[in-house]
N, C-alpha and C positions, 0 to 999 in steps of 0.2 A: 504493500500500500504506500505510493508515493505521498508524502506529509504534504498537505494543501498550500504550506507556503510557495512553493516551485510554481501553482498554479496562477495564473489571471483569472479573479472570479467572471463569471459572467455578467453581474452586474455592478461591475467595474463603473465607477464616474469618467464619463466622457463630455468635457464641456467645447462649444467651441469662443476663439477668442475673438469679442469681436472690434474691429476697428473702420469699421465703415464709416462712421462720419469723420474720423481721422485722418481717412485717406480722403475722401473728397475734398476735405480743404487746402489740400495742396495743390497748387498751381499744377499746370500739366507738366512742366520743366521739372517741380519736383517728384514728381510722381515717376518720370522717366528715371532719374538719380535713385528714385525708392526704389523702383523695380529692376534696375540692372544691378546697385549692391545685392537684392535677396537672390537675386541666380544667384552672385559669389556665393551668397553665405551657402545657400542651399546645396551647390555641387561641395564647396568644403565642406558642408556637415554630414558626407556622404561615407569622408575617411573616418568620420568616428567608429563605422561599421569595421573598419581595418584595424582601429587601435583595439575596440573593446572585445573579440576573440577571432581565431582561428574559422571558427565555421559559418560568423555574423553575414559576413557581403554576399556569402552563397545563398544564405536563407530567403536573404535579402530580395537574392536577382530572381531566385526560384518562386517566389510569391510576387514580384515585378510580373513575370510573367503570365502567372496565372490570371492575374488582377487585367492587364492588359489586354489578354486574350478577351476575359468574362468581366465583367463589373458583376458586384457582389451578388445582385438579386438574378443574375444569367447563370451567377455560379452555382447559385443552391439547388438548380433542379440537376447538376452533375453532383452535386454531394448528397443529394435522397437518392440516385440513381448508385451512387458508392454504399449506400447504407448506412449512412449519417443520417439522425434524428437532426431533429429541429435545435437543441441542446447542444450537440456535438458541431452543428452548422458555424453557432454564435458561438461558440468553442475556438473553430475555428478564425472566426474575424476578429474577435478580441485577442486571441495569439500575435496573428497578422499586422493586426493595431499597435500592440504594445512593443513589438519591432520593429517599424516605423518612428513610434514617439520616444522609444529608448534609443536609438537607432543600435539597434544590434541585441541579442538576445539575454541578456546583464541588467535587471534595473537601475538604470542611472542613477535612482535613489535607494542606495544601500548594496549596489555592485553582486546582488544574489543574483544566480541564474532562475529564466524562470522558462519552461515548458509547456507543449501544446498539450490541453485536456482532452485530448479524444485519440483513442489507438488506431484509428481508421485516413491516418493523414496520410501513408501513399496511396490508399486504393484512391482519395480528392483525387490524387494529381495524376494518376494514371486515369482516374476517367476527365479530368480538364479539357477542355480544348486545346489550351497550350501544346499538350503533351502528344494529343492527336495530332498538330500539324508542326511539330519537331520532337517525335519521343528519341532521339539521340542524347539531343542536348536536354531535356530534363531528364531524364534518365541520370545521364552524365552528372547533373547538378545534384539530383537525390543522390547521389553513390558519394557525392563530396560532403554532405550533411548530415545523413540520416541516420548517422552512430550520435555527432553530439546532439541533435537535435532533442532527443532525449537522456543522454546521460546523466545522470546526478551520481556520479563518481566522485567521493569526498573531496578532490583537487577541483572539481570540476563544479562545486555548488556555488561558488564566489569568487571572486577577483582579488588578486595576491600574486607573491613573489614565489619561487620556489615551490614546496611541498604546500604552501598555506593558501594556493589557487590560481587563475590561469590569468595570464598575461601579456596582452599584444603587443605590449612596449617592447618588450625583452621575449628573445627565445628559451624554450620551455627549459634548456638545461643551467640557466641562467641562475643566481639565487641572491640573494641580500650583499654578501659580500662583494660578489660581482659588480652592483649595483653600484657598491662604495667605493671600489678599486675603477671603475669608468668613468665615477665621476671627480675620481683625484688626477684620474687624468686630462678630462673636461676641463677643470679649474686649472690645469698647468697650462693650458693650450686658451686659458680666456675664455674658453667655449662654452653657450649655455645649452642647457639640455633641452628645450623647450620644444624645440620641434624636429628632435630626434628618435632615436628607437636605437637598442644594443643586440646583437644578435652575436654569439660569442661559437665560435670551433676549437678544434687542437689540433696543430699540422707539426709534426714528428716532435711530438710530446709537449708543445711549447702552446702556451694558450695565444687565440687571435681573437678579436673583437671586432665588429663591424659598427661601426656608428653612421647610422643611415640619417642622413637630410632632408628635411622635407623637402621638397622643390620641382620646380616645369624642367628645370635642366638639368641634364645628366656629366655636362661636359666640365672641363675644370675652370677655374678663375685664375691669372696669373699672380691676382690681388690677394687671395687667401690662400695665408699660410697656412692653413689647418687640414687642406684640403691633401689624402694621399696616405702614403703610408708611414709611421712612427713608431718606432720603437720605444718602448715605457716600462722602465723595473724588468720585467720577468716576461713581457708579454710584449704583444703586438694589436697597433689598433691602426684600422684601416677607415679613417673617414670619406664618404662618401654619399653621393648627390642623388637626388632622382625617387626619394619614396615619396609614392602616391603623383607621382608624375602624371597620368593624365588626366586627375582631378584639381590638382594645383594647376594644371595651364587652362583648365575651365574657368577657374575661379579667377585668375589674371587678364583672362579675355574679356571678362565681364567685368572689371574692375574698369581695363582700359575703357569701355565703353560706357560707364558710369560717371570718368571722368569732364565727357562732353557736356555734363548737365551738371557740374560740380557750381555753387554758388558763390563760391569764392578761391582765392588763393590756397590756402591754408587746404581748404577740402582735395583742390589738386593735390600740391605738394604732396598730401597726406597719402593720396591714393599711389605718385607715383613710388614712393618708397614699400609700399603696400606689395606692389607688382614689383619691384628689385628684391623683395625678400621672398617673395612665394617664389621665384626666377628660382633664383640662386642658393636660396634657401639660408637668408644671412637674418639671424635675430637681431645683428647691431640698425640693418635698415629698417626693421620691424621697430626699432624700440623708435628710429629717427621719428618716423609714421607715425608712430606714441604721439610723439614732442609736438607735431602737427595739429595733430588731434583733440589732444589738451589746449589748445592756441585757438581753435574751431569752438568760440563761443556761442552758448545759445544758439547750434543752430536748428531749423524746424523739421528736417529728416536727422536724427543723427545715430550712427553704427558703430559699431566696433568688430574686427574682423581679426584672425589668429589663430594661437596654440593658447591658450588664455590659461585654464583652471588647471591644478596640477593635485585634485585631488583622487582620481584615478588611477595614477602611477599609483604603485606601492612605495617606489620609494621616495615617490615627492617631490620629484621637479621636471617633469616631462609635463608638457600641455595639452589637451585636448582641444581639439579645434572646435572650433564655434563660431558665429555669425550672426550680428543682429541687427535689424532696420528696424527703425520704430518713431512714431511722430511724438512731437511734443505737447502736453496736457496743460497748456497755460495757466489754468486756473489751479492748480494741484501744483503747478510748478513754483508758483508763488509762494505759497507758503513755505515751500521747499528754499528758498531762494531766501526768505527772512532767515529762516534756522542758516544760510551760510553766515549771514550775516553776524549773527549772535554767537559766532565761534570764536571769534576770540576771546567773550565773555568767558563762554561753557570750558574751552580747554582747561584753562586755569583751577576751575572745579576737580579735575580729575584728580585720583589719590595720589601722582606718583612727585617727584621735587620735579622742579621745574626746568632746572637740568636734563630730565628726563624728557624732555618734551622740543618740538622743532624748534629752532630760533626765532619762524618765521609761520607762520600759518600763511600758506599757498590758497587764498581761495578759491576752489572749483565752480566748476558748474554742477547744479543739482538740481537733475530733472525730472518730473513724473511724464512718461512717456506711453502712450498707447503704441503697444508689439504688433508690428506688420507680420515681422519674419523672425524668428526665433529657430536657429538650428544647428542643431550638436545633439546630445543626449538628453536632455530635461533643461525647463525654462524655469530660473529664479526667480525671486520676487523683489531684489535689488541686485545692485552691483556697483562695487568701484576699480576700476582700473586705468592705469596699467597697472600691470605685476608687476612691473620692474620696482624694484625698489629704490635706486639713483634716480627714477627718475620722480618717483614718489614725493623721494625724501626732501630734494631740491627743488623739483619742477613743476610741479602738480599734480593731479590727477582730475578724474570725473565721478561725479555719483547718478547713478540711474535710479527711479524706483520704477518698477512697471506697475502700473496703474491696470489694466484692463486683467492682467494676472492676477492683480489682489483680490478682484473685484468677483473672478470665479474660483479661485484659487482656492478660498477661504470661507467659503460659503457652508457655513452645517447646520446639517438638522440634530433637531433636541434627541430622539430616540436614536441616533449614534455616536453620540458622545460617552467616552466610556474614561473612568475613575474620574469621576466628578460627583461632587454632593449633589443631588436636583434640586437644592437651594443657589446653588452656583451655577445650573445650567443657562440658565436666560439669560445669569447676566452678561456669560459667556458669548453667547450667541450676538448680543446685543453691541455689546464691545470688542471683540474680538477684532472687528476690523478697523477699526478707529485706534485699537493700540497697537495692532501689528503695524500699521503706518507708521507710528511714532515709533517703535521698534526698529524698524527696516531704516529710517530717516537717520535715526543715530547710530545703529549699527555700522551705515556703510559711510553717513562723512565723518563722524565723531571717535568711533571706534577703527576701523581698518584706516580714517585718516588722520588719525594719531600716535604720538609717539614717535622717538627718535632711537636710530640703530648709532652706535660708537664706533665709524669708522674710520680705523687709521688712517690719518694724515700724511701726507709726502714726508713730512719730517718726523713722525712718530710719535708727535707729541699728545696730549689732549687737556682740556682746558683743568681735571680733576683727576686724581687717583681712581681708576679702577684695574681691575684683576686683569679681563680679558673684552677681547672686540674682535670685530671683522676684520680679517686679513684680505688682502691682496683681491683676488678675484670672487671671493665668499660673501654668497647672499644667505639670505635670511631661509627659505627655498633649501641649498646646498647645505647650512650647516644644521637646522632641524630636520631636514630632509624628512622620515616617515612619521615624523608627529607635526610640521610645519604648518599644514592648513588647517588643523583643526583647534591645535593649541591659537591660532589667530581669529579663528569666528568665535571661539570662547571669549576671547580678551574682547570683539567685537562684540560680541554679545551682554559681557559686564558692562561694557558702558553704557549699552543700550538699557541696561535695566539702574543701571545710578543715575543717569543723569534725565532719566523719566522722573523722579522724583523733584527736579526741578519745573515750580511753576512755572518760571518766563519759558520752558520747555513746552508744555502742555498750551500756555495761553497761546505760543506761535501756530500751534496744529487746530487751535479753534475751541481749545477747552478748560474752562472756569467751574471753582468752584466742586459741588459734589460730584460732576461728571466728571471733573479730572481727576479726582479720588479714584472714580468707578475705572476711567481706563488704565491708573497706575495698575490696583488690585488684579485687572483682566490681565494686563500687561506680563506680570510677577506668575502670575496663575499660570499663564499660559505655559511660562516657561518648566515652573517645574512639573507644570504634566508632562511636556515633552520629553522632560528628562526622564523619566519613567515608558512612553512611549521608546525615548530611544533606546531599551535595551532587545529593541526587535534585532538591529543593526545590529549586534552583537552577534560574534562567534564565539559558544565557549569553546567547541572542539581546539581552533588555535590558539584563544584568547586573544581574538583582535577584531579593531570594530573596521566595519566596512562603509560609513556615512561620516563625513568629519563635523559638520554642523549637529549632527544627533548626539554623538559622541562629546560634544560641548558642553549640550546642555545635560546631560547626563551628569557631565562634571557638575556645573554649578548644582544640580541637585544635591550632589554630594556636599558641594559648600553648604548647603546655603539647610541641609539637616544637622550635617556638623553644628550649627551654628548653634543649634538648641533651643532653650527656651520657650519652646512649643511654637515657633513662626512657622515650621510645618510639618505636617500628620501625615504618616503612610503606615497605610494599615490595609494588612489581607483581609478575604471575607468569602463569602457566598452569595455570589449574586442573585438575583431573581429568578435567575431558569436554572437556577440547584448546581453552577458549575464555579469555578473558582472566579475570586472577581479579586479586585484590590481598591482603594480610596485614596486620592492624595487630597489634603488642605491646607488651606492657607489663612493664616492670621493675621488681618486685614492692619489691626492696630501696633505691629509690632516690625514693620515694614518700613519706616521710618527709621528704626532705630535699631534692634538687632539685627534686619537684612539688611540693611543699610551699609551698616559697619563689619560685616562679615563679605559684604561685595567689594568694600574700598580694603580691606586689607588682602585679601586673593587676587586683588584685580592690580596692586601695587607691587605684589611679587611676580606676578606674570611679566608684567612691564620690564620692572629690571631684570629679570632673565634673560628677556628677547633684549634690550635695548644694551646688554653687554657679551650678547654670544655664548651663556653659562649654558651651553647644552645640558651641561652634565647637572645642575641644579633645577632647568627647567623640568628637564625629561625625566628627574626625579619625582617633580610636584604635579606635574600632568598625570604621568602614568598612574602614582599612585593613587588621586584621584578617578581615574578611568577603571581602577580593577574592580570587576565583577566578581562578586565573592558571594558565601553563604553565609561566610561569618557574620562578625557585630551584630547592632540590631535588626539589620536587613537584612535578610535573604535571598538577595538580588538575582542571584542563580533562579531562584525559583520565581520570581517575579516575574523574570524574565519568561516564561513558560506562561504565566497567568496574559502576561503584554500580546503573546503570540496567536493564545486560542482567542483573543479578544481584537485584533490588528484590524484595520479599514485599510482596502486597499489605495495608492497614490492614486488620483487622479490623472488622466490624460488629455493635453488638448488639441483641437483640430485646428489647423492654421488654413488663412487663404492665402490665394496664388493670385497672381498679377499677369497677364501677358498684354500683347501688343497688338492692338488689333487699329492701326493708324490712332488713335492717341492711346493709353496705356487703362488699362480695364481691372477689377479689381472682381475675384471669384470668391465666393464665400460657401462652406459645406456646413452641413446642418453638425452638432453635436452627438454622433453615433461611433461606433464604429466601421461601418460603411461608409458615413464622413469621412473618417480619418484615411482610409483606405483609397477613397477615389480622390482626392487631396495630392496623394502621393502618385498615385498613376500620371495624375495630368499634372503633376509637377517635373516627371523625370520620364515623360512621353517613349521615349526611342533609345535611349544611352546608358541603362542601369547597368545591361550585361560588363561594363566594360569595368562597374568596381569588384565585380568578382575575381578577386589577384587572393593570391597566397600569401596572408599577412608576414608570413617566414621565409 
């Protein structure tokens, strides 16, 4: 009996997002600039299928095809003709679905594999149309899939390094040290890992390494010295050009012709370094593009395009590609646009000296944005980038919040909300999304854009005594490497819950008085349910979690029960239908003062660990925070077990498509999964077969 987590329920939430009146108020000049960035993003959100396993892009082309041949409702009389119920049908399109919206067979939230519910999925494709007018090539394509398609082989349940689960980044003989040893040689060579891949052999006894490039071109640069072959310590690593090559010169072709409708300089500039780094495959032009970009004020289409998020690598600094065009929400922006302004008030607030903090507060743009195009593996509810950290720390950055995401994202009903008092459920419902805004607002300009890293100066000096800092070519990325992204939406995350507690906070989002009590409360609430949700994410087989935002808040759960004094209750039980249940609370009047000051003092040692390089201090106070145990008063092990048989599945959403029909048309599909599905067909018409490559 396969355990139901692997599966996609059938009544899976499927929303679509909508941005219709968004798009219509662009002029036609912008609308043209919208819709040649979303081809980029969309043929680059294609390689996700390449990073996230071995068998993804095949699954991928092989249900491309069927979908092409049949649209969904042509397909079901070949699937009652296979012996498929009605059950096993929507079995099958919510499979289809959620490989699409993950792109690749892994859910992008929490990196588990998940599997098609019904045993009758070759006889579909042998009775398809597809397969009647080319049974060679699906044939061909099932014989390349149809072992992982179902496997749940303990390597094979999650995404990891080594023996702890499977890994596109790295070839399967690869393991953590490998990881460590390529990326010491990365850092000698100045080289970032962001939009590579390691695939390592042994030729007469002696290890070799292959460090693949993303890039449209295969051929060399006379400019890059990195480029070729290098001896290092004991081994040998052969850098080299051309992964994902003919989905990076889709995405450059479409850049280039995006550029025709560009609004300004800046938007150029930005695009042309865009297309020299997907070229060539150089992260220093990518970061230039950055510098562009951040320079590209308030504009009314605005994207972001790259190897962006590195929290899929296992070991933490590889990027996932992604892509997003999305208009601007004027009136949500505003108030987004006061909170910039109120930042150098609020920084000063934070717990840590002030030493610790930038010389200079860079202020960004912060925008609430309706998502045209959203593609890679799963769509956030904010975002600040760059990653880069130099350019972070000196130069600026950008905050998004997607607005049209919050707005279905977050949306629940009373009889699924699960460990909550049903005194707390309304009010949850009620505030819920009035605080995750304020959450999401300080999370991404206040928390990810604060704080200062200690890095050595040409001359070695620094203004105070400390132990350790950032050497030479060492980011933040490189030297936390597989705790990196989560120990930062944590510290993200405490600010976001400390500096909710400030009025002029609340008054800037619109809220006085007992309603800004109500959204603190919601705010605080929310999180340590999550924390208790996140022990879904959780592996105990390896003891490692697979979601680095769940994994956060898990921690602060941990803080914030440490803390004592009854601020919060967790407690098993039996729920209503006679099966295990659990309760978490919160104590509304003591939120103020013992959350309070149990947030500012975890959230001041996080600071200094990251803003001094103490790997070995931070990775002490994370981890130990993060362990799942039976012991003390929890029983978290077992919790976790009550989290599981109780789990709602993620939501999926349906995006629209744009094409070209003498001005630029905007296509919108209902909220199904046969939405989702024909979405995808008339997004990638003719050309899927061609990402079917052998990730290795």
């Amino acid at each position: 009996m396969v355990d139901s987590q692997y599966y996609l329920p059938n009544d899976i939430g499927i929303s679509a997002l909508d941005c219709r009146e968004a798009f219509r108020l662009l002029s036609p000049k912008e609308q043209m600039y919208a819709h040649y960035l979303s081809r980029a993003s969309w043929y680059g959100g294609l390689i996700v299928l390449i990073q996230t396993s071995p068998e993804s892009a095949n699954i991928y082309v092989l249900l491309q095809k069927m979908f092409r041949a049949q649209a969904p409702p042509q397909l079901e009389a070949a699937a009652t003709a296979a012996g498929l119920s009605a059950e096993e049908y929507q079995a099958f399109l919510v499979y289809a679905a959620g490989l699409y919206a993950n792109m690749g067979n892994y859910k992008s939230f929490g990196d588990t594999k998940f599997i098609p519910n019904l045993p009758k999925f070759k006889a579909l494709v042998w009775e398809s149309l597809a397969f009647k007018q080319s049974p060679g090539d699906m044939e061909a394509l099932w014989g390349c899939c149809c072992e992982s398609l179902y496997s749940l082989e303990d390597k094979q349940k999650q995404l990891g390094l080594g023996e702890k689960g499977i890994s596109a980044y790295f070839s399967g003989n690869c393991c953590l040290e490998d990881a460590e040893f390529a990326q010491k040689f990365l850092d000698s060579k100045n080289l970032s890992a962001y939009n590579t891949r390691l695939f390592k052999t042994e030729v007469d006894g002696k290890r070799c390494y292959e460090v693949r490039l993303a890039s449209a071109k295969k051929g060399e640069y006379p400019d890059e010295v990195c480029f070729g072959k290098h001896e290092f310590e004991d081994a040998v690593f052969f850098v080299k050009r051309g992964d994902y090559a003919f989905l990076m010169e889709k995405v450059c072709q479409n850049l280039e012709k995006a550029k025709d409708y560009a609004a300004n300089d800046n938007q150029k500039r930005m695009l042309e370094e865009y297309i020299h780094s997907f070229a060539c495959g150089s992260v220093e032009a990518h970061k230039e593009g950055s510098r562009y970009w951040i320079k590209d004020k308030g504009p009314i289409v605005e994207s972001y395009i790259g190897f962006i998020e590195s929290y899929r690598d296992p070991f933490g600094s590889r990027g996932e590609f992604e892509g997003f065009v999305a208009v601007v929400n004027k009136a949500m922006s505003a108030r987004f646009a006061q909170l910039v302004n109120s930042a150098e008030v609020l920084l000063p607030e934070l717990p840590w000296p002030p030493a610790f903090e930038k010389d200079r507060f860079l202020k960004p743009d912060f925008t609430s944005l309706d998502v045209l195009t959203f593609a890679g593996s799963g769509i956030p509810a904010g975002i600040n980038i760059p990653n880069y950290d130099d350019i972070r720390q000196t130069e600026g950055f950008k905050n998004v919040s997607l607005g049209n995401v919050l707005a279905v994202a977050y949306a629940t009903q009373k009889d699924k909300l699960t460990f909550l008092e049903e005194s707390d459920k309304d009010l949850y419902i009620k505030w819920k999304g009035p605080s995750f805004e304020v959450q999401v607002g300080l999370h991404e300009l206040l928390g990810h854009g604060s704080g200062k890293l200690f890095v050595q100066s040409q001359n070695g000096h620094f203004e105070f005594q400390i132990s350790s800092w950032y050497k030479g070519s060492e980011t933040w990325d490189s030297k936390f490497s597989t705790i990196a992204s989560s120990y930062e939406e944590c510290r993200a995350e405490c600010v976001g819950l400390y500096l909710c507690l400030n009025k002029q906070v609340l008054s800037i989002f619109g809220h006085e008085g007992e309603d800004a009590e109500e959204v603190v409360y919601v705010n605080w609430l929310t999180m340590v349910r999550a924390g208790l949700l996140g022990l879904e994410f959780y592996t105990s087989e390896s003891k490692s979690w697979r979601q680095a935002h769940m994994q956060a808040r898990f921690v602060i759960l941990r803080v914030l029960l440490e803390a004592g004094e009854g601020l919060v209750g967790l407690k098993e039980c039996t729920g209503a239908d006679g099966r295990p249940d659990a309760v978490i609370t919160l104590d509304r009047s003591k939120i103020h003062t013992v959350g309070k000051s149990a947030i500012q003092r975890f959230l001041c040692r996080l600071q200094v660990h990251k803003s001094t390089a103490d790997v070995e201090g931070g990775r002490a106070l994370y981890e130990g925070y993060s362990a799942v145990t039976a012991d003390g008063t929890h029983n978290f092990l077992h919790l976790r077990e009550t989290v599981l048989l109780r789990k709602e599945a993620r939501k999926m959403f349906v995006q629209a498509n744009t094409y070209i029909k003498g001005s630029c048309l905007l296509v919108e599909y209902e909220g199904s999964a046969a939405g989702l599905i024909q979405s995808f067909v008339e997004r990638f018409p003719d050309d899927a077969e061609k990402t079917s490559v052998s990730p290795h």
